[in-house]
N, C-alpha and C positions, 0 to 999 in steps of 0.2 A: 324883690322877686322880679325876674326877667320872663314876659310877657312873650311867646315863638307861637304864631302862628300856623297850622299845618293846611300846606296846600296839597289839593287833592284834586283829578280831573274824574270825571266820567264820559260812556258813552252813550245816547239813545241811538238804537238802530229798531228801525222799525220796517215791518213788513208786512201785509195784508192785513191790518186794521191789529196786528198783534208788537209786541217790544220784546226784546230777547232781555230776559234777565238769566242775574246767577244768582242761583238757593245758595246762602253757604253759611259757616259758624262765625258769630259774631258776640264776643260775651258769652260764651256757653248757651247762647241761642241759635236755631236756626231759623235767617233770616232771607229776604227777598231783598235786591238791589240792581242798578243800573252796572254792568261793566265799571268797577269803578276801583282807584286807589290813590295812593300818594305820590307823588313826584318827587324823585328821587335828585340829590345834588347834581347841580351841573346841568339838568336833562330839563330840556324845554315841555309849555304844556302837553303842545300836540304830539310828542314823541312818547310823553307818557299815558296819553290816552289810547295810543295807537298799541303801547305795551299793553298797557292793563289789559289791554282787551283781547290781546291776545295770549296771555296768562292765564286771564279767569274763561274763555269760551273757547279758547283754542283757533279761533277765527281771524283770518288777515283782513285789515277795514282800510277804508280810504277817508278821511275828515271831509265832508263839503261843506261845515260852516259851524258856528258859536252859537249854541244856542244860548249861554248866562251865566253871569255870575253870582252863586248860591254864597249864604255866609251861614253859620247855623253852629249854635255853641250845642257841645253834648250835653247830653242829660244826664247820664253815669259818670262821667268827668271833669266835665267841665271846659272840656278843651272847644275854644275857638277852628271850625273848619270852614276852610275858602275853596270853593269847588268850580269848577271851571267846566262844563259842561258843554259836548260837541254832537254835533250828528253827525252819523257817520253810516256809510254803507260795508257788504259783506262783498270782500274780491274774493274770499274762499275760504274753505273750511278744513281742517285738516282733524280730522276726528281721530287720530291717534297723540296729537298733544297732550302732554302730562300736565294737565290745570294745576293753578294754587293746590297743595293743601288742606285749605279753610275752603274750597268750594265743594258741595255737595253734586250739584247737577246744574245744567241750563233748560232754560225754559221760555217760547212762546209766547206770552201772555196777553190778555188785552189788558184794561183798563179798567172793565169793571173787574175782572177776577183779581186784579191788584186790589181793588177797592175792595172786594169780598175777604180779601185777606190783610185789610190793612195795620193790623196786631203787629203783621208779619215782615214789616216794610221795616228794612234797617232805619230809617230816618224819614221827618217829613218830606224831605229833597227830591226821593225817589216821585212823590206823587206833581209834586209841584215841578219838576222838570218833563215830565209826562204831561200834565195840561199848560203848559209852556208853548211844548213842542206839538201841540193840536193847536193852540192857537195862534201858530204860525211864525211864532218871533225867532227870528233868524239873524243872526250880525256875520259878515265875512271872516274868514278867518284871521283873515289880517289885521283885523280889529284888534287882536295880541299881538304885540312886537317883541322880537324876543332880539336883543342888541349882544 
């Protein structure tokens, strides 16, 4: 049995003490998550963080840095996820983009109302890239080379 790891990037964008997430189906759940998804063949991280994010929120971002790398095997599957996580800011927002699908709504949130909902949090990642990125740990972007 051959062992494929899935790499996946997400984004924190945070604004006035609150983080933009997206509500959306996950497992016939609706769930809470950071701007987030898989990295597609070929496509480097920061190109697919900059998609996701503009897939699931409609939003054009710019990356200013690496907040971590998350590893986290699923609970329902078992699958191995390696997540690559950036902070990024909003260059605009084009509120006519046709989101994922699987995305319900975007949402403002702080930190505790994540916490007040944390049933709701597609993974521990969500929370843990959130007190990450309050305690300030930041790496360059350059810090991933993509050759």
């Amino acid at each position: 049995m051959s062992w494929t790891p899935h790499a996946t990037v997400a984004t924190i964008i945070h604004k006035e003490g609150r983080f933009l997430m997206v509500e959306e189906h996950s497992e016939g759940l609706r769930v809470f998550n950071q701007p987030a998804g898989h990295v597609e063949q070929g496509e480097c991280f920061e190109a697919a963080a900059i998609r996701e994010t503009l897939e699931e929120t409609g939003r054009h971002v710019r990356l200013t840095s690496l907040l971590g790398l998350y590893t986290i095997e699923g609970k329902s599957n078992g699958v191995t996820y390696h997540r690559l996580c950036y902070i990024a800011e909003v260059i605009s927002h084009d509120v006519n983009y046709e989101l994922d699908s699987d995305i319900i709504a975007t949402h403002w949130l702080t930190r505790d109302e994540l916490v007040a909902q944390k049933e709701s949090l597609r993974s521990p990642m969500v929370l843990a890239c959130i007190d990450d990125y309050l305690d300030n740990r930041r790496f360059p972007l350059n810090f991933v080379r993509q050759l």
